[in-house]
Every structure is written in structure tokens, then in C-alpha cells.
C-alpha positions in Angstrom: -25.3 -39.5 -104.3 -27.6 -38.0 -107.3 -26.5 -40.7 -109.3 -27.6 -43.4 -106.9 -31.1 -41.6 -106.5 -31.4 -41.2 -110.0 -31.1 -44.6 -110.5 -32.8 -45.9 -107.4 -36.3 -43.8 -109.2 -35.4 -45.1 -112.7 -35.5 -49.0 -110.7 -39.0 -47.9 -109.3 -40.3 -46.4 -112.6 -39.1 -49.8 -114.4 -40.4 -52.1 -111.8 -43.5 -53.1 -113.8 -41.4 -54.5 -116.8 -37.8 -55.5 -115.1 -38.2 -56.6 -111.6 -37.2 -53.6 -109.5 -39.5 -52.8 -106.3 -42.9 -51.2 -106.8 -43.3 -47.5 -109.0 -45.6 -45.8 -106.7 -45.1 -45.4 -102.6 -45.5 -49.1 -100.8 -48.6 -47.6 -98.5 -50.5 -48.0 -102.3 -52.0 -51.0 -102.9 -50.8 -53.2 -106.0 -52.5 -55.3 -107.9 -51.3 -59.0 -108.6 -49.3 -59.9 -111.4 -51.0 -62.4 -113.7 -48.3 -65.7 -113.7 -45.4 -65.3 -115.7 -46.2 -66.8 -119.2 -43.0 -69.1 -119.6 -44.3 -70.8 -122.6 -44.8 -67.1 -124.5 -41.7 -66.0 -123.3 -39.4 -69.3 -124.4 -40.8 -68.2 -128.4 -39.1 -65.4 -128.0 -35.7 -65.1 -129.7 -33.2 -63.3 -127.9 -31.4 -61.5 -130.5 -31.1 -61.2 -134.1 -30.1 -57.7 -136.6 -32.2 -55.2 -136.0 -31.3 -51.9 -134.5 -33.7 -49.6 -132.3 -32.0 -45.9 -132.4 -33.6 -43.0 -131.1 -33.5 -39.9 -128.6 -35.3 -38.9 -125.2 -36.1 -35.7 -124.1 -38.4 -33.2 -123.2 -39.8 -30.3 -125.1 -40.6 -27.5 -122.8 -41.7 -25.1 -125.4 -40.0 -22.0 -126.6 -37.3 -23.8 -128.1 -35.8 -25.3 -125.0 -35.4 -28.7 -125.7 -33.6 -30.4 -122.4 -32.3 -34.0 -122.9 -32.1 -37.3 -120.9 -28.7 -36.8 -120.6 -27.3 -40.4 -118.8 -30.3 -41.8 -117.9 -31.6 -45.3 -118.7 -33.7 -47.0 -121.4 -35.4 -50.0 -121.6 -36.3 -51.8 -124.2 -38.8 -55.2 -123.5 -40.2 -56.9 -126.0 -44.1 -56.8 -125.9 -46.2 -59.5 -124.6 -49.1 -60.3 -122.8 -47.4 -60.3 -119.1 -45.3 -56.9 -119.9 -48.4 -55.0 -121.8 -50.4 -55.5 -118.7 -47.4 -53.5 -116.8 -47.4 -51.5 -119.4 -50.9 -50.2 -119.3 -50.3 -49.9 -115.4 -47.4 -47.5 -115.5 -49.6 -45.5 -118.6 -52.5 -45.1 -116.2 -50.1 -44.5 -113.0 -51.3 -47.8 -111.4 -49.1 -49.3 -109.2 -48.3 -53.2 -109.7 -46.8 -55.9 -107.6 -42.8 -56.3 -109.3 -42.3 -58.3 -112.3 -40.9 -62.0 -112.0 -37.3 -61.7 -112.2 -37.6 -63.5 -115.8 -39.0 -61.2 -117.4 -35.7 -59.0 -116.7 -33.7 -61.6 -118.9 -35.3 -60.5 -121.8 -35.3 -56.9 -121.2 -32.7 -54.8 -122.7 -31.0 -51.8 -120.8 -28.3 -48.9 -122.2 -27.6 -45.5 -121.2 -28.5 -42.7 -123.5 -25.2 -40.3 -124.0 -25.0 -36.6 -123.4 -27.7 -35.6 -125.4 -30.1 -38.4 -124.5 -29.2 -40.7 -127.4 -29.8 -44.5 -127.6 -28.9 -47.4 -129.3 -30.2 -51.4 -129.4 -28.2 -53.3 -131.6 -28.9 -56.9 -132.2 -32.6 -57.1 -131.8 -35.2 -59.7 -132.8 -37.9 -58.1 -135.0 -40.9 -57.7 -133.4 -42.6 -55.1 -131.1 -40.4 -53.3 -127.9 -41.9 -51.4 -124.9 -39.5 -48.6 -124.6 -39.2 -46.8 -121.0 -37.1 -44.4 -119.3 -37.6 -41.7 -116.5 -36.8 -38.0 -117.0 -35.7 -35.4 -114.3 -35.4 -31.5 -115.2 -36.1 -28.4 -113.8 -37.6 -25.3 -114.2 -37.5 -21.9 -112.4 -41.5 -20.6 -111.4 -41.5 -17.4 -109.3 -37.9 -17.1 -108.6 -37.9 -20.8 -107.4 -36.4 -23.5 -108.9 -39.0 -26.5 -109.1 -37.8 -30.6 -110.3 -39.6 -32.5 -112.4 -39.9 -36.7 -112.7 -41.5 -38.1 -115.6 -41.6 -41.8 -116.6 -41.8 -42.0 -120.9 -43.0 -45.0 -123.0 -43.6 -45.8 -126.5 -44.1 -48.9 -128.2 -41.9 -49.6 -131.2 -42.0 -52.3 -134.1 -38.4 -52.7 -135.9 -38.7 -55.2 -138.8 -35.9 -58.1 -139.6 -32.5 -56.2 -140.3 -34.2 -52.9 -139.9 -33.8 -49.9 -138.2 -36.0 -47.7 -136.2 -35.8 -44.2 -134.9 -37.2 -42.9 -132.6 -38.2 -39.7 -130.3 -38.9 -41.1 -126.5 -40.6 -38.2 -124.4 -44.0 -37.0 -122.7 
């Protein structure tokens, strides 16, 4: 059951760049989409050797560092129809869902126990990378959750690697 929640809030917070239903509650408004750029996407190459490694996680200060620990990341390469969902999710503006073909070029792994991550087999170019964490923190004797989405734009170069940190 947390599983299936965690995942159904991971779908809403990726909605802008894979196709899942809307990020923010349906009674907001979203704005359009613009028309899904076939032409920029079918440039695109689909794979190639580059590697984009990194770790997501959030710093709460004093030295406790808590992982994303099994929860997902995305990895979409940038162009003009995902940087304008993008931009929404950065500014907390909800957005009608992304055409469902945009979701073909999107990229999706689970990070391991301590909120590792791997894409293997990448084109060079520029990658949106998303994910969603969840942690918690005791105020007053109560125990309060936190949701956060993260982004970061990445370049990786032909056969290169990069690493990086993904958190708020």
C-alpha cells in the first residue's frame, strides 16, 4: 500500500515530462500543452555511450543526510516541449499531461538503498532529471512527512560520464 502511494505521487510529480495525470490537485486549473514537436523529437537519437550516475537525497542539516532510498528517476532529454514542463513543475504550475510520446523518450530506474542511480547508454546531450522525495521529521514530539519533487538539468558529453547530486 505505501509502495503504490509512493508511486501513484512520483506519477503526479512526473506528469509534466512523462504522461502521468496532472502534479497539482485537478480543482487547479492547467494550462495547455504547446503541440508535441514530432519533428524535434524524431532528431533525437535514442541511445548511444554515455552514462549519467549520480545520488538523490536530502540534506537536513546537522549531518543527517536521508536518502531516496527506492524511489524513481527520470531522466528526459531537454527540448522545447519538456523545458516548458519543466519550468512548470520549477515554479509549482500545474500543466495539462504530456503526450504520451514524449514518455518514449524518457528514461526511468530506481535508485538503490542509498538513493543511487544509474543511465547507461545515453545520447550526449542535455537530460532533465526528476524524482520525488518523502521523509520525515519529528517537530514537538510529532512526527511531520515531507514531499519534495527535485530537478536538475544535466549535459553528459559522447562516451562520458556525469555525476551527479539530485536534491532540494
Amino acid at each position: 500500500m505505501q509502495r503504490s502511494l509512493s508511486l501513484a505521487l512520483l506519477c503526479a510529480s512526473f506528469s509534466l515530462l512523462a504522461g502521468c495525470q496532472g502534479l497539482l490537485p485537478s480543482e487547479a486549473p492547467s494550462t495547455q500543452r504547446a503541440p508535441f514537436p514530432e519533428a524535434e523529437y524524431a532528431k533525437l537519437a535514442r541511445s548511444g555511450s554515455s552514462t549519467i550516475a549520480g545520488q538523490v537525497s536530502v540534506d537536513l542539516g546537522q549531518g543527517r543526510v536521508v536518502p531516496g532510498a527506492g524511489v524513481d528517476v527520470l531522466a528526459a532529454p531537454v527540448t522545447s516541449y519538456s523545458r516548458e514542463a519543466y519550468e512548470a513543475l520549477r515554479a509549482g504550475r500545474p500543466i495539462a499531461p504530456a503526450d504520451p510520446r514524449a514518455q518514449e523518450y524518457t528514461r526511468r530506474t530506481l535508485a538503490d538503498d542509498h538513493g543511487n542511480f544509474r543511465f547507461e547508454h545515453l545520447a550526449a546531450g542535455s537530460y532533465y532529471l526528476i524524482s520525488r522525495l518523502e521523509w520525515a521529521t519529528e517537530e514537538n514530539g510529532q512526527q511531520r512527512r515531507h514531499r519534495q519533487p527535485v530537478q536538475r538539468e544535466v549535459k553528459v558529453g559522447e562516451g562520458a560520464v556525469s555525476n551527479v547530486m539530485l536534491s532540494p
